[in-house]
Every structure is written in C-alpha cells, then in structure tokens.
The first five atom37 places (N, CA, C, CB, O) and aatype in JSON, in Angstrom:
{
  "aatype": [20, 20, 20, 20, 20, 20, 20, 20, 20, 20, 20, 20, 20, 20, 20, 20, 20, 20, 20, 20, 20, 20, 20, 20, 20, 20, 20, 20, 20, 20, 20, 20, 20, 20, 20, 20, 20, 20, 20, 20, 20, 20, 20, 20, 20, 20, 20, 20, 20, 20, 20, 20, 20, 20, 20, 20, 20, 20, 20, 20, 20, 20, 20, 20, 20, 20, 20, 20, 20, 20, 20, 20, 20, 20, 20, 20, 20, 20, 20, 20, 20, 20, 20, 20, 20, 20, 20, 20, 20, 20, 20, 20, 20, 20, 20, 20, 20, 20, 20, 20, 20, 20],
  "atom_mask": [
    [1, 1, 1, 1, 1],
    [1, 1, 1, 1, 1],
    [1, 1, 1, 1, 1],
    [1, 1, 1, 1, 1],
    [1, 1, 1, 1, 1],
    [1, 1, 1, 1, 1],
    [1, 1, 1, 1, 1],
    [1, 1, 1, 1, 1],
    [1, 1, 1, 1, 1],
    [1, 1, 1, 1, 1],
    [1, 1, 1, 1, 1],
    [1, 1, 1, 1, 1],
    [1, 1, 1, 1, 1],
    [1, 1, 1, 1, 1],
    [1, 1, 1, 1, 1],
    [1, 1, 1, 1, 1],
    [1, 1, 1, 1, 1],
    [1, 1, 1, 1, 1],
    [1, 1, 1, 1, 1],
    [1, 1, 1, 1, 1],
    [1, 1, 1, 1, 1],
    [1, 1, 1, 1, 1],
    [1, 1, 1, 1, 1],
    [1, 1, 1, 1, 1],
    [1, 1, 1, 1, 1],
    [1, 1, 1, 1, 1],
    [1, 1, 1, 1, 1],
    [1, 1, 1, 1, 1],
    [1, 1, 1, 1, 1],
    [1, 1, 1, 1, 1],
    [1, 1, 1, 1, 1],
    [1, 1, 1, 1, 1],
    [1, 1, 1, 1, 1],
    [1, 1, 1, 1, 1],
    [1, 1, 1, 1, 1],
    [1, 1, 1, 1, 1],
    [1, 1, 1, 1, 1],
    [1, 1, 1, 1, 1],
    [1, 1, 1, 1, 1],
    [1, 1, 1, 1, 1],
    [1, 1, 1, 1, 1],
    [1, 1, 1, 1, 1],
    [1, 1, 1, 1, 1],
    [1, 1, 1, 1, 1],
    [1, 1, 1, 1, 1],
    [1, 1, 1, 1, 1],
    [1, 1, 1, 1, 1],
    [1, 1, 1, 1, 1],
    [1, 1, 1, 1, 1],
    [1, 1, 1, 1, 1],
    [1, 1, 1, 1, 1],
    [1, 1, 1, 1, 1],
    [1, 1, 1, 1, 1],
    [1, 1, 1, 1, 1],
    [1, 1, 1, 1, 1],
    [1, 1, 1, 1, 1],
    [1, 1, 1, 1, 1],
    [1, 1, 1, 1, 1],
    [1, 1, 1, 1, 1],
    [1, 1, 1, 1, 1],
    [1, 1, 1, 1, 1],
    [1, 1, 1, 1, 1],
    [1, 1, 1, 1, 1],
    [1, 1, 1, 1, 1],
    [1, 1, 1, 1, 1],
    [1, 1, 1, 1, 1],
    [1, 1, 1, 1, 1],
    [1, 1, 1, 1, 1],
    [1, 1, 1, 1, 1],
    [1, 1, 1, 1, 1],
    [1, 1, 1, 1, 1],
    [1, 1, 1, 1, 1],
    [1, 1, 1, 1, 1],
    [1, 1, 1, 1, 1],
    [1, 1, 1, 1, 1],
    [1, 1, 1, 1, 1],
    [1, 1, 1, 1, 1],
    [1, 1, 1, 1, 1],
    [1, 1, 1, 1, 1],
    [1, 1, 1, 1, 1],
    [1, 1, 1, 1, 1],
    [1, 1, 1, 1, 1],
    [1, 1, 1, 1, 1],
    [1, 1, 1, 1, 1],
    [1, 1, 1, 1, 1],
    [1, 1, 1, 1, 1],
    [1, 1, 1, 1, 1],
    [1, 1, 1, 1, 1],
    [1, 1, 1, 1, 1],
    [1, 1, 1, 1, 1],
    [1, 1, 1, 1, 1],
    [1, 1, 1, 1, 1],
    [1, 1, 1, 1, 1],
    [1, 1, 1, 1, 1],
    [1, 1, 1, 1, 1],
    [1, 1, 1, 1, 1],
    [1, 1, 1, 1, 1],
    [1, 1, 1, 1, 1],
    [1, 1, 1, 1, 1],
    [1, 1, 1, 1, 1],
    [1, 1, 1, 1, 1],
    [1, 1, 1, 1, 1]
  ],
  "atom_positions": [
    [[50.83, -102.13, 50.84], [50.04, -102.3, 52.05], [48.57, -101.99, 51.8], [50.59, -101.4, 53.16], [47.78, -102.83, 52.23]],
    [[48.09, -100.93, 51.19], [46.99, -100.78, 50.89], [46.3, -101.63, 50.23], [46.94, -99.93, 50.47], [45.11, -101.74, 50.54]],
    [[46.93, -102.6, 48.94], [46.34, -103.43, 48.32], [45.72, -104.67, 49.47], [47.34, -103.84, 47.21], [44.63, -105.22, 49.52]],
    [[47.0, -104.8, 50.35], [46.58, -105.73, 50.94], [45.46, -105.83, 51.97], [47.47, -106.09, 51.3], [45.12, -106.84, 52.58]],
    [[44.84, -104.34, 52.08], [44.14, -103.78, 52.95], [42.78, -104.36, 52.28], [44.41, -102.18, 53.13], [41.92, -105.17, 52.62]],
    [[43.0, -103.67, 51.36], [41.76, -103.94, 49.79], [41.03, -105.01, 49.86], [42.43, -104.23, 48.21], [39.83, -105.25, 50.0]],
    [[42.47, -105.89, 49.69], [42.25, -107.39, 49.2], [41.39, -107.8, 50.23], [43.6, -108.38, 49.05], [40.33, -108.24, 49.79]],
    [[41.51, -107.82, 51.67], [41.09, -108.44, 52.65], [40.11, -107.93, 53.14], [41.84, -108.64, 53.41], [39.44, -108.65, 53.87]],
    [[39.65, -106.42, 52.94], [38.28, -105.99, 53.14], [36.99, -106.48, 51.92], [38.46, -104.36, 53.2], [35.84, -106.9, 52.05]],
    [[37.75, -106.2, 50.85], [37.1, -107.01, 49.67], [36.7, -107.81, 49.77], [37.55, -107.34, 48.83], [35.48, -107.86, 49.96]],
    [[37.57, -109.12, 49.68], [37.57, -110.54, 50.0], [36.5, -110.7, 51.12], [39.05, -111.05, 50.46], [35.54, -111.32, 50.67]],
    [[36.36, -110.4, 52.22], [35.67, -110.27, 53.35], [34.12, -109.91, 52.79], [36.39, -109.16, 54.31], [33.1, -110.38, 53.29]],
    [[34.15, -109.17, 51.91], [32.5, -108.74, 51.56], [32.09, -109.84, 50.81], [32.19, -107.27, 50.61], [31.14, -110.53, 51.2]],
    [[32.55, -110.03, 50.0], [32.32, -110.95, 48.9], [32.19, -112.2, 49.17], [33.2, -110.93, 48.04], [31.3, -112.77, 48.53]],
    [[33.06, -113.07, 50.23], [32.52, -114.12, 51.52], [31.5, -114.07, 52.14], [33.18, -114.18, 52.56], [30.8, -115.08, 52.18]],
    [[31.18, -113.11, 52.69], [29.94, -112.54, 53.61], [28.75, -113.04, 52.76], [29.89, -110.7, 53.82], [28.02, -114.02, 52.9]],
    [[28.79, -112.2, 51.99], [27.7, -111.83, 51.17], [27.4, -112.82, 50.65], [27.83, -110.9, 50.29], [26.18, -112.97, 50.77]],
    [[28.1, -114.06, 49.82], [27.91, -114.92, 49.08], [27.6, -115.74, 49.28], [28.43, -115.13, 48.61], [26.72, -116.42, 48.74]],
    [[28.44, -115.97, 50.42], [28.97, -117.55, 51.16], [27.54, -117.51, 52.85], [31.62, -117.33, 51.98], [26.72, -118.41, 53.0]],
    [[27.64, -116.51, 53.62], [26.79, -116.07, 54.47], [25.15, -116.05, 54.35], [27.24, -114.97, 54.62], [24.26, -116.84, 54.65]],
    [[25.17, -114.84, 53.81], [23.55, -114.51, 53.29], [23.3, -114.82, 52.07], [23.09, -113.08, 53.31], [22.1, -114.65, 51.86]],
    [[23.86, -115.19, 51.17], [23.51, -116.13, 50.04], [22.5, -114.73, 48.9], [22.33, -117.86, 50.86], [21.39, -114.82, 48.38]],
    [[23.4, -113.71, 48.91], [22.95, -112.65, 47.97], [24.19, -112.27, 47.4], [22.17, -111.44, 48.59], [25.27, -112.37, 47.98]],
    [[24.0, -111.77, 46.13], [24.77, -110.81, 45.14], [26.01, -110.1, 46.17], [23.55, -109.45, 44.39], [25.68, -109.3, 47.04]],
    [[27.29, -110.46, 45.98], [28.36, -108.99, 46.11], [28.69, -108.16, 45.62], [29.27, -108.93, 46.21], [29.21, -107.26, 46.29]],
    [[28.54, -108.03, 44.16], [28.79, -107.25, 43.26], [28.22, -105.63, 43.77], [28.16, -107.9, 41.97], [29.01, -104.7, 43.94]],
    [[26.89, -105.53, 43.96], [25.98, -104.17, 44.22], [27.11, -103.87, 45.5], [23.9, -104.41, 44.74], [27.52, -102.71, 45.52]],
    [[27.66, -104.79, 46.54], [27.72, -104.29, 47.53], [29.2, -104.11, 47.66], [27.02, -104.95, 48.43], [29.6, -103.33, 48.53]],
    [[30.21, -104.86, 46.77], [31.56, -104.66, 45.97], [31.61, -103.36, 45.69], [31.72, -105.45, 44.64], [32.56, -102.76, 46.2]],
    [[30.71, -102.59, 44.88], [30.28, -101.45, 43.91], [30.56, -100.53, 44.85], [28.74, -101.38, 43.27], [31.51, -99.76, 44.79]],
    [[29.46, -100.6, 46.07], [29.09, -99.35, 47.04], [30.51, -99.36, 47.68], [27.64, -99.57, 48.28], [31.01, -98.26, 47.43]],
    [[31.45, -100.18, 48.43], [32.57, -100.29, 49.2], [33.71, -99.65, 48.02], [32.8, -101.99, 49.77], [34.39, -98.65, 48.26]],
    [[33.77, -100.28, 46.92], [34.56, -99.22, 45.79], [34.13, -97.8, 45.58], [34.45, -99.77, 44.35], [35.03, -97.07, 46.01]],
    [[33.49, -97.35, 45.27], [33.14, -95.67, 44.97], [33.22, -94.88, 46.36], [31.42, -95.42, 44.29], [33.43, -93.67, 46.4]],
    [[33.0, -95.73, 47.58], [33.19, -94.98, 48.7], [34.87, -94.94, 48.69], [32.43, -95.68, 50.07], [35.43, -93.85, 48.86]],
    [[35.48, -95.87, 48.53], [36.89, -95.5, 48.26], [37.53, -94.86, 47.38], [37.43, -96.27, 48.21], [38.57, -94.2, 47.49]],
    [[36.86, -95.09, 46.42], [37.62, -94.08, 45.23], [37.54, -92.47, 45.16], [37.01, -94.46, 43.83], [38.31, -91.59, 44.81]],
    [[35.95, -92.54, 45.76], [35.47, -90.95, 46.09], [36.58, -90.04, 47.65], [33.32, -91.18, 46.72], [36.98, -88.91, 47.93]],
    [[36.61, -91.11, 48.1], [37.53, -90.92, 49.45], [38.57, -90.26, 49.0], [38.06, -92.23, 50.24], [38.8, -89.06, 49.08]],
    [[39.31, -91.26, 48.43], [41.0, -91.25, 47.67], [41.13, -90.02, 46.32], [41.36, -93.17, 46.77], [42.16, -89.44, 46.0]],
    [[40.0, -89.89, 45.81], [40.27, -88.2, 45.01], [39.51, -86.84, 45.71], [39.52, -88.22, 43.22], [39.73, -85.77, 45.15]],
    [[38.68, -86.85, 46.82], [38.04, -85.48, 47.25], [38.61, -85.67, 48.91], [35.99, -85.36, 46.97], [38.72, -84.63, 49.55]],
    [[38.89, -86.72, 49.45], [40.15, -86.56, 50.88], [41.01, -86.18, 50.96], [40.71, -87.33, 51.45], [41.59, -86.33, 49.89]],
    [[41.69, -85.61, 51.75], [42.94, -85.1, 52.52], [43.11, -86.12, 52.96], [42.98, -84.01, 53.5], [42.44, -86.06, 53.99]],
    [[43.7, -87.37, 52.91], [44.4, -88.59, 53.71], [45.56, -88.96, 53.58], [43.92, -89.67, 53.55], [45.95, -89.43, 52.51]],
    [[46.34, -88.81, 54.62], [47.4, -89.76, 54.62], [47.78, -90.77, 54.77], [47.88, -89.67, 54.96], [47.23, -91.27, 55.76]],
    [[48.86, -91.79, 54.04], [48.64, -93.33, 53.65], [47.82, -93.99, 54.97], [50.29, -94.21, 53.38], [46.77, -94.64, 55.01]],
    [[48.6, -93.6, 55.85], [48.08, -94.6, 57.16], [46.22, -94.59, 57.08], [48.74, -93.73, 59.04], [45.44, -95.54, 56.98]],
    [[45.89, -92.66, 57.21], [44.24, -92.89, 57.16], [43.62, -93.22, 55.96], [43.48, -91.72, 57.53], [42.4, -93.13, 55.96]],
    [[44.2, -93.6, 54.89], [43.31, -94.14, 53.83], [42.95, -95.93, 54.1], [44.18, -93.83, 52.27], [41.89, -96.55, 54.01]],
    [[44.53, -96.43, 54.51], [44.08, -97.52, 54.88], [43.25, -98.04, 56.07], [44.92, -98.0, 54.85], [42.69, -99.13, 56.19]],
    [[43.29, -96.87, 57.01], [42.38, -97.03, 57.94], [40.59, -96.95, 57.46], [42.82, -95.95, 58.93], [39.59, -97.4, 58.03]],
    [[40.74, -96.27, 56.31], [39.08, -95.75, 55.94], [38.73, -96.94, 55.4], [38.75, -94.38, 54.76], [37.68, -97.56, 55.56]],
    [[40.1, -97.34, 54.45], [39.41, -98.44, 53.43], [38.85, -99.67, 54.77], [40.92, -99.28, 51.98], [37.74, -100.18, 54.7]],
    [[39.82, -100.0, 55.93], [38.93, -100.98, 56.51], [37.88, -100.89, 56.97], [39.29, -101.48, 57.23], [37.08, -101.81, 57.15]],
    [[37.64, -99.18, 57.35], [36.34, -99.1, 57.94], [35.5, -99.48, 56.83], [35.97, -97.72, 58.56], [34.84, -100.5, 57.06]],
    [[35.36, -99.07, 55.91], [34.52, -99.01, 54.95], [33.83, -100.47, 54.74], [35.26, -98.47, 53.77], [32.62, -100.63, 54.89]],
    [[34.88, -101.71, 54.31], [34.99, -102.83, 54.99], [33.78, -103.72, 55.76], [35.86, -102.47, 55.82], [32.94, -104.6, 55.61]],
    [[34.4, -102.75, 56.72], [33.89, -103.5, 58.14], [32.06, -102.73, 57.99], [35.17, -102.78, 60.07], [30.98, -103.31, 58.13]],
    [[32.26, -101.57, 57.72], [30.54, -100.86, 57.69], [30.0, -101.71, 56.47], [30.38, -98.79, 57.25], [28.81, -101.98, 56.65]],
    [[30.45, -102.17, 55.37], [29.39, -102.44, 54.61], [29.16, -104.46, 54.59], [29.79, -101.58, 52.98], [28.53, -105.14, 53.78]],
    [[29.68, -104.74, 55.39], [29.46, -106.05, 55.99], [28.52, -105.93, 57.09], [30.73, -106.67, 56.47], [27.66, -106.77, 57.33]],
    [[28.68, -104.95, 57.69], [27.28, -104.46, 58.9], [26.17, -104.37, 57.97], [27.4, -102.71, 59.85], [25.22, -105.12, 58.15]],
    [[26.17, -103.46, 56.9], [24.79, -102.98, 55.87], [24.45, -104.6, 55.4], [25.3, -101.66, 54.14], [23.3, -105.04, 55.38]],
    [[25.47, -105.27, 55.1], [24.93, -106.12, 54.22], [23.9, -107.62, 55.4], [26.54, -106.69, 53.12], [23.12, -108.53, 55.13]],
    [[24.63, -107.01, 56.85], [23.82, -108.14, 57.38], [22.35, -107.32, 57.74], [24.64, -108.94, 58.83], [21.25, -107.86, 57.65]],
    [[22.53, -106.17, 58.1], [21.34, -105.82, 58.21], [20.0, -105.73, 56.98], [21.65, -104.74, 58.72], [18.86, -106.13, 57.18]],
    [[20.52, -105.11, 55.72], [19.16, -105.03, 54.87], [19.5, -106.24, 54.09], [18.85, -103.55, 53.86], [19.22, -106.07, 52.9]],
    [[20.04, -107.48, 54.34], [19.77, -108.55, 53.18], [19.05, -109.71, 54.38], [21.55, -109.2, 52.15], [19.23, -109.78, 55.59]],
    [[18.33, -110.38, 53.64], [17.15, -111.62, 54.5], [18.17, -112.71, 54.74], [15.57, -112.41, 53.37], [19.15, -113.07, 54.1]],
    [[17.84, -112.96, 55.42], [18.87, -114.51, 56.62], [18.59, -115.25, 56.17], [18.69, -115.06, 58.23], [17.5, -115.65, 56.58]],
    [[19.17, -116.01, 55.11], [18.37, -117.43, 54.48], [18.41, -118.41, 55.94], [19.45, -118.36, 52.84], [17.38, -119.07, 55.79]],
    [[19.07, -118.92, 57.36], [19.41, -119.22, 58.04], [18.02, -119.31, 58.83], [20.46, -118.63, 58.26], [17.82, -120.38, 59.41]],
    [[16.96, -118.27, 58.92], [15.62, -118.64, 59.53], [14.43, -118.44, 58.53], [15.35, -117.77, 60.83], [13.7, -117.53, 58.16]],
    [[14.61, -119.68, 58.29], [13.2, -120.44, 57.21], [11.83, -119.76, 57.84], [12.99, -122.63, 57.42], [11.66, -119.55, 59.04]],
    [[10.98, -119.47, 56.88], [9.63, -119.52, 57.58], [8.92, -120.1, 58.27], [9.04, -119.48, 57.18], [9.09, -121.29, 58.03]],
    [[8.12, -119.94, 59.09], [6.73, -121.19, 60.07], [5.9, -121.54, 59.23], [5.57, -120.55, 61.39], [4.92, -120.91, 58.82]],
    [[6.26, -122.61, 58.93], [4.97, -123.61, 57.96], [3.96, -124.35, 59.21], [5.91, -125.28, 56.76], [4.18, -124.7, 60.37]],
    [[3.14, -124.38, 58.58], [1.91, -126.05, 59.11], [1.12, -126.28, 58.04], [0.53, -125.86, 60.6], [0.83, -125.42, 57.21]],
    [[0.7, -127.56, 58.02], [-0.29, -128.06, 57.02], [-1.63, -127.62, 57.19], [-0.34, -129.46, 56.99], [-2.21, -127.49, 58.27]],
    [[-2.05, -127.43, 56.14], [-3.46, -126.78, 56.22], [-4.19, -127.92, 56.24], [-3.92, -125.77, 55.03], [-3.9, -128.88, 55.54]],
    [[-5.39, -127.89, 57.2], [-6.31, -129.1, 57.44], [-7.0, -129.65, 56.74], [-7.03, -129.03, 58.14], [-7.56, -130.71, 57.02]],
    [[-7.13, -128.9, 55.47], [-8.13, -129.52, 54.52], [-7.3, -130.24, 53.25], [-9.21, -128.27, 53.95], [-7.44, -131.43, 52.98]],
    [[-6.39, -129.31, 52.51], [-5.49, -129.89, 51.62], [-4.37, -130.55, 51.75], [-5.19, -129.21, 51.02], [-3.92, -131.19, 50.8]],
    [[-3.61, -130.48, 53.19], [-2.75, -130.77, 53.42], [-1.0, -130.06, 53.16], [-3.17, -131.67, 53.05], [0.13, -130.32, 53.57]],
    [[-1.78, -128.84, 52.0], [-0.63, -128.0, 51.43], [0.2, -127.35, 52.53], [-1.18, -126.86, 50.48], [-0.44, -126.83, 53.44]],
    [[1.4, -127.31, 52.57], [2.24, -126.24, 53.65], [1.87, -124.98, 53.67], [3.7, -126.06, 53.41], [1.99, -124.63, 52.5]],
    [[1.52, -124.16, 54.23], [1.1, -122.18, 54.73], [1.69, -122.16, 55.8], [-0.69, -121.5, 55.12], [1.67, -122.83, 56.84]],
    [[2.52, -120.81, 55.2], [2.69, -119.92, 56.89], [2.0, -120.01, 57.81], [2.6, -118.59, 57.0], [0.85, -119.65, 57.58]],
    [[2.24, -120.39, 58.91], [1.93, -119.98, 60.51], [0.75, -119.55, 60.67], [2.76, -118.91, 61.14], [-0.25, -120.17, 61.06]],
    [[0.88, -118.22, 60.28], [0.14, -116.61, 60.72], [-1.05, -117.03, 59.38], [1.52, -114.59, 60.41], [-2.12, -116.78, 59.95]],
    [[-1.34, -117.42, 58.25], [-2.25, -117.68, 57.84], [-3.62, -118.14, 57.89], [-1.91, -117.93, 57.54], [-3.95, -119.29, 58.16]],
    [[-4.54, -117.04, 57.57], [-6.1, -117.17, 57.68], [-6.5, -117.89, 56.75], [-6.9, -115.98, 57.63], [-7.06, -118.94, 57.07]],
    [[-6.39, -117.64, 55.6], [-7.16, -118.54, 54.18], [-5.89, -119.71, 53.9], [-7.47, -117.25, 52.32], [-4.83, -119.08, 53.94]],
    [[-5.72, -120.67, 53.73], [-5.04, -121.46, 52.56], [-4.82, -120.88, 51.19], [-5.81, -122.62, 52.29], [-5.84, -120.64, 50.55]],
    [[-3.64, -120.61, 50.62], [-3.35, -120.01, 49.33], [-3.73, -121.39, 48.29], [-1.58, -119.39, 49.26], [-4.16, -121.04, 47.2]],
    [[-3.68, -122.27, 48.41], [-4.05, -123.65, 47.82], [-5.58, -123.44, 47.58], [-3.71, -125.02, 48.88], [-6.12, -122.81, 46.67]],
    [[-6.08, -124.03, 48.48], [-7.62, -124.8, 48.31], [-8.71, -123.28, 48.7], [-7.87, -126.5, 49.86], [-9.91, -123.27, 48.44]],
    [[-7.79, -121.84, 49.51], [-8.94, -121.17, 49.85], [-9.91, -121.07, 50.96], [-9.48, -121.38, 49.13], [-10.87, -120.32, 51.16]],
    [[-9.33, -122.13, 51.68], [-10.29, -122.65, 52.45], [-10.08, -121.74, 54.15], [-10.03, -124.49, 52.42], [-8.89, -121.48, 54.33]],
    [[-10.63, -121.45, 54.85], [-10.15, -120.9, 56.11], [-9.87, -122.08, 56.98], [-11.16, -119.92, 56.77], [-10.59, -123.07, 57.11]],
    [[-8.31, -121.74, 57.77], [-7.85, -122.3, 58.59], [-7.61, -121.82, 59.98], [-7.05, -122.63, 58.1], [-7.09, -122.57, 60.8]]
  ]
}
C-alpha cells in the first residue's frame, strides 16, 4: 500500500513539474524523498500515518512547485519598437536593439 502511495504521489510530481511548468523534477523528486525517508527513520508513525505523510508531502510539494517555478503558460507583453521594429517588453524605456527611447 505504501508503494502505491509513493508511486502516485511521485508520479504526480514528476507530471506536474514536467508536463505542467515545464521545469526539472528531479530537485523536486529529491526534496519529496528525504522528507520521507527522514520521516520514516526519526518518526514515530504508524503504517496508516506514514502513508498519510507520504501524501501530504505529495500534495505540499506540488503546491511549492507551482508557486516558486515561472508559468511558462503567461508569455511576456511584447510591442514593436518604433524605430527598429525589434519586439521589447511592454514596460520598456530604451529598445535593447537599436537603444533608441520608446
């Protein structure tokens, strides 16, 4: 039962992460393992609350991973700069191209 706990909190990060926000799972594979392993040799748990931790654990580092990784999903504000025609951010004073103020 626990494996299968594993498997599907695992599995779940590694989707997220990959498939979702389009960053590395491994770092965040890493952090969800040592929180379990550290759990499972310095806890007092019994089967039921280990598998309960392992999902929390799970479920919290799919929260971390949407919060500190960037949303490939909202692109930046481009416009063409008036003089070169090059794409710049929005919020841009100079043109990184030509230099020119826009």
């Amino acid at each position: 039962m626990y494996f299968l706990i594993a498997l599907i909190s695992y599995g779940g990060i590694f989707l997220f992460a990959e498939r979702v926000r389009k960053v590395s799972a491994g770092p965040w594979l890493g952090f969800a393992g040592a929180l379990n392993v550290l759990a499972y040799l310095f806890g007092y748990f019994s089967n039921t609350m280990m598998l309960a931790w392992s999902a929390l654990v799970g479920v919290a580092t799919i929260v971390c991973i949407g919060i500190f990784s960037k949303n490939p999903n909202h692109p930046a504000r481009l416009k063409n700069c008036a003089y070169c025609a090059e794409q710049i951010l929005e919020e841009a004073k100079l043109c990184k191209h030509c230099g020119k103020e826009v």
